[in-house]
C-alpha positions as CSV (number, residue, x, y, z in Angstrom):
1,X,17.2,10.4,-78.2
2,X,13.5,11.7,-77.5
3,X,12.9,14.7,-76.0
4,X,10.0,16.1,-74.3
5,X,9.9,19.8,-73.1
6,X,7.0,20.9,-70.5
7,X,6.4,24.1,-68.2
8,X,6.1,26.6,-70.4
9,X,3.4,29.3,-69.7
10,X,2.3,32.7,-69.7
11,X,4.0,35.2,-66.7
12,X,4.3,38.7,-65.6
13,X,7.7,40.4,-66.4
14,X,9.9,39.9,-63.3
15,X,8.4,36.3,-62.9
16,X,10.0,32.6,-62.9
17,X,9.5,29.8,-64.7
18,X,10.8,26.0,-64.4
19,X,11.2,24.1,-67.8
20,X,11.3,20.1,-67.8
21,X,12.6,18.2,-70.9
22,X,12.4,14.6,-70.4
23,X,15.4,13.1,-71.8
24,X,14.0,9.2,-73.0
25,X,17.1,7.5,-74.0
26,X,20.1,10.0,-72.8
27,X,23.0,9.2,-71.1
28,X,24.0,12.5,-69.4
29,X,27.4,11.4,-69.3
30,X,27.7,10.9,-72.8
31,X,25.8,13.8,-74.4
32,X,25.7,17.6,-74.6
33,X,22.8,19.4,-73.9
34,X,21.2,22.5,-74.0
35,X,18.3,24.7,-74.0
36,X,17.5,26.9,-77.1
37,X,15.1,29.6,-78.0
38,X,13.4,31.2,-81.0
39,X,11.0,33.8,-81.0
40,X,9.2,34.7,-84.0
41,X,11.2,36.3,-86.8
42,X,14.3,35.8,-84.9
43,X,17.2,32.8,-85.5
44,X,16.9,30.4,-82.8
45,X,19.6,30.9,-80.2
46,X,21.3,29.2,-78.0
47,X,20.3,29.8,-73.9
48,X,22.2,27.7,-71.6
49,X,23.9,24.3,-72.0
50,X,26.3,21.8,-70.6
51,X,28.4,18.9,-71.0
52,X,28.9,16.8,-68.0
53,X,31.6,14.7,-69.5
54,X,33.5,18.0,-70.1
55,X,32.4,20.0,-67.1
56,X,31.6,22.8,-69.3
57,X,28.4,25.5,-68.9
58,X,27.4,28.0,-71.3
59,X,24.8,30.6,-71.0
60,X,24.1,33.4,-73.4
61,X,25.2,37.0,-72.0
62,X,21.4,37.8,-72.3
63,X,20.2,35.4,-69.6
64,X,23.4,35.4,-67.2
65,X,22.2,35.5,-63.8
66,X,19.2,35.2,-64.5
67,X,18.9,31.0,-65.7
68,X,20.3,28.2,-64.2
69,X,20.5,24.9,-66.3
70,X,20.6,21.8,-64.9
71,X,19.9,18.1,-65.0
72,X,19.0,14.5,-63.0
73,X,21.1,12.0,-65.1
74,X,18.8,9.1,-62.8
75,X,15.5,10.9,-63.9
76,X,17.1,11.3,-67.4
77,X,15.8,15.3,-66.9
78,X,16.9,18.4,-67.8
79,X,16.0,21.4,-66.6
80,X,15.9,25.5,-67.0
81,X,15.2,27.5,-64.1
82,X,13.9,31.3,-65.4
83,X,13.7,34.0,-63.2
84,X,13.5,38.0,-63.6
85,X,12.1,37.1,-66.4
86,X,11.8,40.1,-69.2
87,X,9.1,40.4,-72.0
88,X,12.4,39.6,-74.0
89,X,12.4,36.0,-73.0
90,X,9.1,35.4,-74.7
91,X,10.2,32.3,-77.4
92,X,9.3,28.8,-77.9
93,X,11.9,27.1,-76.0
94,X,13.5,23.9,-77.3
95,X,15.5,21.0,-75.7
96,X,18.3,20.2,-77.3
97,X,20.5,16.4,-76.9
98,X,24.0,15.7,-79.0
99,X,26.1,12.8,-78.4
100,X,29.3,12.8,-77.8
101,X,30.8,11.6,-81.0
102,X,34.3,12.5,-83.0
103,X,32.5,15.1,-84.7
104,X,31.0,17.0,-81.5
105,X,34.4,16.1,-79.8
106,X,36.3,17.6,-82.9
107,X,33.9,20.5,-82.4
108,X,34.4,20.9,-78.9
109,X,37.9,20.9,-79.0
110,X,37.5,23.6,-81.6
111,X,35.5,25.9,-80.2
112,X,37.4,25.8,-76.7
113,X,40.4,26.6,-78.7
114,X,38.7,29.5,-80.3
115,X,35.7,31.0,-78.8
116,X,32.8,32.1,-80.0
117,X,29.2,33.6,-79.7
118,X,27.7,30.9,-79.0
119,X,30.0,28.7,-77.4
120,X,28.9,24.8,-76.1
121,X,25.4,25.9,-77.8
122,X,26.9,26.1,-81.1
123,X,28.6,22.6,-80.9
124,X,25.3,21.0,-79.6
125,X,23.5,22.9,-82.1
126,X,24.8,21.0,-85.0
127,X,24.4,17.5,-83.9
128,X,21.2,17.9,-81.8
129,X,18.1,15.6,-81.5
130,X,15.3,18.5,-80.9
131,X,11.9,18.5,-78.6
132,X,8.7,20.4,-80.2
133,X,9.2,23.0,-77.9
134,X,7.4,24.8,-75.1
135,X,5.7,28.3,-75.5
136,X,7.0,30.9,-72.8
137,X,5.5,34.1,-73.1
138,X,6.6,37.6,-70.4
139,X,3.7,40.0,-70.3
140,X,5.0,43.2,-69.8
């Protein structure tokens, strides 16, 4: 997998934002994918992902009604949809593709059975293909 992450920017607090990662190489239906964040200092963390084989969404409690994932499996694009944005959300944001295999199935079963903080991210986390990342910074 290749990813390529685009529409990152500089914006006023309460602002929105669309991210693009261009997926070369990724079958929606047989990866999990996400959306992760790190600002500086900080671990980086997951935001919002989903498994469409599994029909499973995750977003951190910190963006909850504020981002919307979501993908074109034909344009082989994923997407982040920021609004209300807070000087909070300033990160490098990443996309993040893992394929479906026994050990991310193992893992998913796992983490379903027990939840976590963290959730579908964590899962992806550990057997993700990265982009470089796109810079979004919230002036206050």
């Amino acid at each position: 997998a290749q990813l390529m992450e685009s529409g990152g920017g500089l914006v006023q607090a309460g602002g929105s934002l669309r991210l693009s990662c261009a997926a070369f190489g990724v079958d929606f239906d047989t990866y999990g994918l996400g959306w992760f964040r790190q600002a500086p200092g900080k671990e980086r963390e997951g935001v919002a992902c989903f498994d469409k084989h599994a029909d499973s969404t995750y977003y951190a409690d910190s963006v909850k009604g504020r981002f919307t994932i979501s993908g074109d499996s034909g344009a082989h694009t994923l997407y982040l949809e920021m609004s209300s944005l807070k000087p909070d959300d300033t990160a490098t944001y990443y996309c993040a593709a893992a394929f479906r295999g026994p050990i991310y199935t193992a893992r998913y079963f796992a983490a379903t059975a027990a939840p976590s903080k963290g959730g579908l991210c964590e899962v992806i986390r550990d057997q993700a293909s990265w982009g470089r990342g796109t810079q979004v910074t919230v002036s206050s």
